[in-house]
C-alpha positions in Angstrom: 49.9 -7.5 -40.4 48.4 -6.6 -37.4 45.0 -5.7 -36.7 44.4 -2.3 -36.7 44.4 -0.2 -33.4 40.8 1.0 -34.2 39.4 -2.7 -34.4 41.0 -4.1 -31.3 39.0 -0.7 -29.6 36.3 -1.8 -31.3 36.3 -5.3 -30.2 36.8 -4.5 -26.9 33.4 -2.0 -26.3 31.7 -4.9 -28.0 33.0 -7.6 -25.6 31.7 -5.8 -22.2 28.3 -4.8 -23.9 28.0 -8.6 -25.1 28.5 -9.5 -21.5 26.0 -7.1 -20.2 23.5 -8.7 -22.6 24.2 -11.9 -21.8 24.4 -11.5 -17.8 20.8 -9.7 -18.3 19.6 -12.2 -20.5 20.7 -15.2 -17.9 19.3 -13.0 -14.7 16.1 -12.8 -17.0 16.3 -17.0 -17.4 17.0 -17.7 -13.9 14.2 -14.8 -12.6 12.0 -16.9 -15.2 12.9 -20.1 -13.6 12.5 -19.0 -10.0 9.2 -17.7 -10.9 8.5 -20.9 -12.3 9.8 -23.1 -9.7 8.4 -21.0 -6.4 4.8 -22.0 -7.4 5.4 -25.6 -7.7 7.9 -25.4 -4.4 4.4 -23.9 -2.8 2.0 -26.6 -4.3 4.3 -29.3 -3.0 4.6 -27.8 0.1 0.7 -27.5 0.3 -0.1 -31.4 -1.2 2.8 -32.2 2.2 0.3 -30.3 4.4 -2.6 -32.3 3.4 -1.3 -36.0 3.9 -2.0 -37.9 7.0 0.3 -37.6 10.2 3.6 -39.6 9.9 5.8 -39.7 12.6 9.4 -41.1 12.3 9.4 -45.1 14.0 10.3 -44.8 18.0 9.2 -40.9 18.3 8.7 -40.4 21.9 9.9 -43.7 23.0 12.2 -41.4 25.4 9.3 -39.6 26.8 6.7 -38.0 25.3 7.2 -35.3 23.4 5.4 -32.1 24.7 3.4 -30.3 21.7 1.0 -27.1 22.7 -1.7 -25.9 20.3 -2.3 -21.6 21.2 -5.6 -21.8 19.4 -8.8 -20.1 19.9 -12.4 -20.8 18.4 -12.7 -17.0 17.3 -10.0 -17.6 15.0 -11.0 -18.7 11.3 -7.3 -19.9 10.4 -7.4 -22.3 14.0 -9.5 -25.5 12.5 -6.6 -27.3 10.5 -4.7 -26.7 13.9 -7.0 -28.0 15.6 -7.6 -30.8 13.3 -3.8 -31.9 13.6 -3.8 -31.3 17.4 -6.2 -34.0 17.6 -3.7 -36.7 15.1 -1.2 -35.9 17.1 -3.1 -36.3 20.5 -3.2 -40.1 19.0 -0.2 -40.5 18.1 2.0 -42.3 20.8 4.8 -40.8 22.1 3.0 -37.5 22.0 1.8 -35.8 25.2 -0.2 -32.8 22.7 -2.2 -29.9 24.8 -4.7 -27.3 23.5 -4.7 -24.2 25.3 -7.0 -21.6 24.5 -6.0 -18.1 24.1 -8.5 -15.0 25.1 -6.9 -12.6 23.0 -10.0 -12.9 20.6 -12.5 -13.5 22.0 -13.6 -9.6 21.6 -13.8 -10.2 17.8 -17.6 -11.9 18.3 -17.0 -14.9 19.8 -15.9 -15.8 24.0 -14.1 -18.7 23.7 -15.7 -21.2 26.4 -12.2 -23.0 27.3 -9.9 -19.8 27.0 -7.7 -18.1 30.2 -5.4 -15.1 30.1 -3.0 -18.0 31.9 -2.8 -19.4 28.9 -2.2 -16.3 26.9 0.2 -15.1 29.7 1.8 -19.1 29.1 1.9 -17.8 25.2 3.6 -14.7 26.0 7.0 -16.5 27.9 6.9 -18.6 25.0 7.5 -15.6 22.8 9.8 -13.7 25.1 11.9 -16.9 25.3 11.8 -18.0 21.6 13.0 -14.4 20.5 9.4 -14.0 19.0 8.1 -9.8 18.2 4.4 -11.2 18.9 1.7 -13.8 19.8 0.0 -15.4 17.2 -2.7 -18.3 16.5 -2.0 -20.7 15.7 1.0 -21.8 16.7 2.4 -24.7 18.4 5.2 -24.7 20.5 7.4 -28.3 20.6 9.1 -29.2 23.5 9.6 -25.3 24.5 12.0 -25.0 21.8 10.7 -24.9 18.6 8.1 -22.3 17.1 5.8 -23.6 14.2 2.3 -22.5 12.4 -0.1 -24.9 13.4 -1.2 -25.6 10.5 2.4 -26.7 9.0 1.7 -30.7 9.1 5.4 -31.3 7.8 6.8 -28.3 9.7 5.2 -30.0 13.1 6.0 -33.5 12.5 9.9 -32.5 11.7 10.0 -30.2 14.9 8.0 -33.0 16.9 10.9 -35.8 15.7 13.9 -33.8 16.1 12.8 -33.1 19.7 12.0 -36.8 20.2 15.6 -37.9 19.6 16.8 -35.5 22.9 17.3 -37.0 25.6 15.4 -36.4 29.0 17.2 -34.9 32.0 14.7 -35.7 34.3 12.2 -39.2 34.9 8.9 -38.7 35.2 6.7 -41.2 36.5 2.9 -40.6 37.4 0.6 -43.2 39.1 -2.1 -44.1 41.1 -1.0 -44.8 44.3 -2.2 -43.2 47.4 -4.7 -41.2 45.2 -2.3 -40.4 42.6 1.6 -39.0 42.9 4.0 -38.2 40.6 7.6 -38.7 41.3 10.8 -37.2 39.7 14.4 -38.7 39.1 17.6 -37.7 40.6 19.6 -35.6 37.8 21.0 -32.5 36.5 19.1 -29.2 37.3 19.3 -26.6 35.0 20.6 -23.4 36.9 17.6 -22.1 39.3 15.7 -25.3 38.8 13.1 -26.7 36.9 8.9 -25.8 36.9 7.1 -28.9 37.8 3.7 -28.1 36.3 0.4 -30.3 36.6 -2.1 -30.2 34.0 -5.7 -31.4 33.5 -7.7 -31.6 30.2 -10.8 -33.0 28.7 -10.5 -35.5 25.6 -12.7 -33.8 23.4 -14.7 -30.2 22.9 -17.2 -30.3 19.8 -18.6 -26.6 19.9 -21.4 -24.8 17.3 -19.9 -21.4 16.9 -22.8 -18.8 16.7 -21.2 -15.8 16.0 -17.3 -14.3 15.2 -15.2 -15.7 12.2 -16.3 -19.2 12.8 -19.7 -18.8 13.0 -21.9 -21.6 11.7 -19.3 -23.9 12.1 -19.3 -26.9 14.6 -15.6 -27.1 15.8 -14.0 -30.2 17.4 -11.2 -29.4 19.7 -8.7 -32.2 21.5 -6.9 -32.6 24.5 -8.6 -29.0 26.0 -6.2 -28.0 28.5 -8.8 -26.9 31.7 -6.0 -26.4 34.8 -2.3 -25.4 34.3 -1.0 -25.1 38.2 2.2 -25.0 39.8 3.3 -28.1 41.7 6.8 -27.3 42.9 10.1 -26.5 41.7 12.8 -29.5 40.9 16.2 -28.8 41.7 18.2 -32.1 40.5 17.1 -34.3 43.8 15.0 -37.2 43.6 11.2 -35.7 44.7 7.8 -36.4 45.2 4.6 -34.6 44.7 1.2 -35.7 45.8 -1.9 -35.6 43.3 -6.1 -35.7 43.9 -6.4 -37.9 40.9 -10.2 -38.3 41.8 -10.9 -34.8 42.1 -9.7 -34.5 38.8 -12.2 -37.3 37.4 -14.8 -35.9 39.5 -14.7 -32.5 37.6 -15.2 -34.8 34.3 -11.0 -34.3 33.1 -9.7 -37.0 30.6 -6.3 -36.8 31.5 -3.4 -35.7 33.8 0.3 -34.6 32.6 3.3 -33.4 34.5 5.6 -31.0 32.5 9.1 -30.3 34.3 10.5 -27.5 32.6 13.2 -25.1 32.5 12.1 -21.6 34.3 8.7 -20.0 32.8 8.8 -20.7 29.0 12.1 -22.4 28.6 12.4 -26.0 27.3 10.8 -29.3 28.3 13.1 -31.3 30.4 10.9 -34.4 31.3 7.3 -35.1 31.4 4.5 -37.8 31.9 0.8 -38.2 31.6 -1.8 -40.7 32.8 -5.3 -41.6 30.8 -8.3 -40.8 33.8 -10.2 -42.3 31.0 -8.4 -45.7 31.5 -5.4 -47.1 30.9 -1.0 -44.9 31.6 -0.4 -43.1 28.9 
């Protein structure tokens, strides 16, 4: 016989009710699991933050890879920036810049190294990367990748996969006749390239007296002191003059040449020189 009319209705309120309980029971597991699992995501995330510097074998063997630290020592979130700013500053391969922002120094604290250039340098950054605001920190690779500073793994992978492009421009810096840098012929980008010089000092240690940081003695690397304009490269092979003695004169560690696309756009080619000692 077949099964009543009234049992088939039955079974079939039954059957989507079943399924509503069991899809809420399974969204209930899986919202269990991903509360579960985000934790442990976020505490492997933080143990990868707090091993040493790695960099993939033969990063920057190209050219060095350009890495700039917007920090500022009224800023209480800067120190682990800072902190891997100065690994990566060892690290060869690795041309790595702080520049000091101004934008708090009103918070308690005037930052002794820090320049509205620099925060103007910040600013292009943003425009260019598609960013709403400044912050700090943040390190820019290469002109092309925005990271928190304080991201160890998040750097080292944006710092490797800029290593493996290739350069569009030489850049050689020495000595002779007081110091010149000189460029390769190649391919422009449309409007040309910046050719920027830039001095720093090796090493800052500063006792903070008041602001966010106060009490604290902060070491900063690689302090970026002079950001000028040397000329503009428009794919021919050029020349530019440099006073590397003035430079040691006023005390500077070390010299680099950034070629880049407009104000803010990516790194094309760079070079620096230790005034310490030795090319770098």
């Amino acid at each position: 016989m077949s099964p009543r009319p009234i049992a088939r209705r039955t079974s079939s309120r039954r059957t989507p009710a079943l399924s509503v309980l069991s899809a809420l029971a399974l969204a209930a597991a899986a919202g269990l699991a991903l509360w579960v699992a985000e934790p442990a995501r976020e505490s492997h995330a933080a143990a990868e933050d707090k091993q040493p510097l790695q960099l993939a074998e033969g990063t920057g063997v190209k050219r060095p890879v350009v890495v700039e630290l917007y920090t500022s020592q009224g800023c209480s979130s800067c120190p682990p920036a800072d902190a891997l700013l100065g690994e990566l500053a060892e690290q060869p391969g690795v041309l790595a810049l702080s520049f000091h922002v101004d934008y708090w120094d009103y918070i308690g604290w005037k930052d002794p190294f820090a320049a509205a250039q620099y925060t103007e340098r910040q600013r292009d950054y943003a425009a260019k990367l598609g960013l709403r605001y400044v912050y700090t920190p943040q390190i820019v690779v290469d002109g092309r990748h925005d990271v928190v500073g304080s991201k160890r793994r998040a750097v080292a992978r944006a710092v490797e996969e800029s290593a493996k492009s290739e350069p569009r421009v030489t850049v050689t810096l020495d000595e002779a006749d007081g110091g010149q840098v000189r460029l390769s012929a190649g391919t422009a980008p449309a409007g040309g390239a910046t050719v920027w010089l830039v001095t720093f000092d090796d090493s800052h240690k500063t006792q903070v007296a008041r602001g966010e940081n106060s009490g604290r003695a902060l070491t900063n690397s690689n302090v970026v002191r002079q950001l000028t304009t040397l000329g503009t490269w428009t794919g021919e092979e050029k020349s530019f003059p440099l006073d590397l003695a003035a430079a040691r004169a006023e005390g500077r560690g070390g010299c680099a040449v950034i070629v880049q696309q407009g104000r803010g756009g990516p790194v094309i080619g760079a070079a620096m020189i230790d005034l310490d000692g030795a090319d770098g």
